[in-house]
LUMKOL-738100 format. One record per residue (C-alpha): residue in one letter; x, y, z. Coordinates in steps of 0.001 Angstrom, whole numbers, padded with zeros to 6 digits, always signed. Each point is the difference from the previous one (the first is absolute). Example, Ala and Ser with C-alpha at 12.3 -4.5 7.8 and 13.67 -1.06 7.14 Angstrom:
BEGIN
a+012300-004500+007800s+001370+003440-000660
END
This chain:
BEGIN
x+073543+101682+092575x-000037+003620+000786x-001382+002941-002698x+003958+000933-000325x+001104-003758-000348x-002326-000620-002489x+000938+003360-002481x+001240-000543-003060x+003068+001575-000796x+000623+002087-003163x+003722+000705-001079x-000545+003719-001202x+001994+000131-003870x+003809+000215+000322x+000196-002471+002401x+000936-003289-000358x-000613-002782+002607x+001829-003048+000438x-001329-003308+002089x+002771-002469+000111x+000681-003515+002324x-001287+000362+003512x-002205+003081-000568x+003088+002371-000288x-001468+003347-002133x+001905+002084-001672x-001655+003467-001086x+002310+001936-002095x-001276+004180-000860x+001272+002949-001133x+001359+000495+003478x+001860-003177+000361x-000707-003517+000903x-000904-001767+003185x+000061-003110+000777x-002033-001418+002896x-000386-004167+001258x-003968-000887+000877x-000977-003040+002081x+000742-002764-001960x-003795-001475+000558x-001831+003088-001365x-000723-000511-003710x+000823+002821-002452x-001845+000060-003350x+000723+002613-002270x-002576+000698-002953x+001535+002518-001972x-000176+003113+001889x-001200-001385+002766x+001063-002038+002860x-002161-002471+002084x+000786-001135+003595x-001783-002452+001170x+000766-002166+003184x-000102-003466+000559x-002209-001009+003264x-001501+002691+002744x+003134-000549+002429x+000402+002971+001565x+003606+001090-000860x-000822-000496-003924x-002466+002415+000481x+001778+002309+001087x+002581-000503-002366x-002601+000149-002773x-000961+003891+001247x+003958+000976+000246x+001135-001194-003537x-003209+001749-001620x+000642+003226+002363x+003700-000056-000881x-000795-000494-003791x-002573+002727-000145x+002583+002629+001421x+002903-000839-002441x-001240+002074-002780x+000692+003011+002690x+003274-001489+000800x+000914-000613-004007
END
């Protein structure tokens, strides 16, 4: 997995995140909310303040996918 894929991702306070059926998140700020659906094979844990993706096999799409959902999560305290 790449060095991005594999970053943990902290929810800065205020923020509350939301992983529901089929990897849908929902991050809710100050700002507003957002919600956003992630490849349904990635898996999600979130450890209190901080969210895990990990992927499932080395298939080459997954990996990608892995780098995009922690690339998209990192940005959303800008966005909220």
């Amino acid at each position: 997995m790449s060095r991005i894929g594999r970053m943990p991702i902290t929810v800065p306070a205020g923020v509350e995140v939301t992983i529901a059926e089929n990897n849908v998140v929902t991050v809710k700020g100050p700002k507003g909310t957002l919600t956003q659906a992630l490849r349904p094979e990635m898996i999600l844990e979130q450890d209190g303040s901080v969210i895990h993706v990990k992927r499932p096999s080395d298939d080459h799409v997954v990996q990608q996918s892995a780098g995009h959902a922690v690339q998209s999560a990192v940005q959303l305290p800008k966005r909220l």
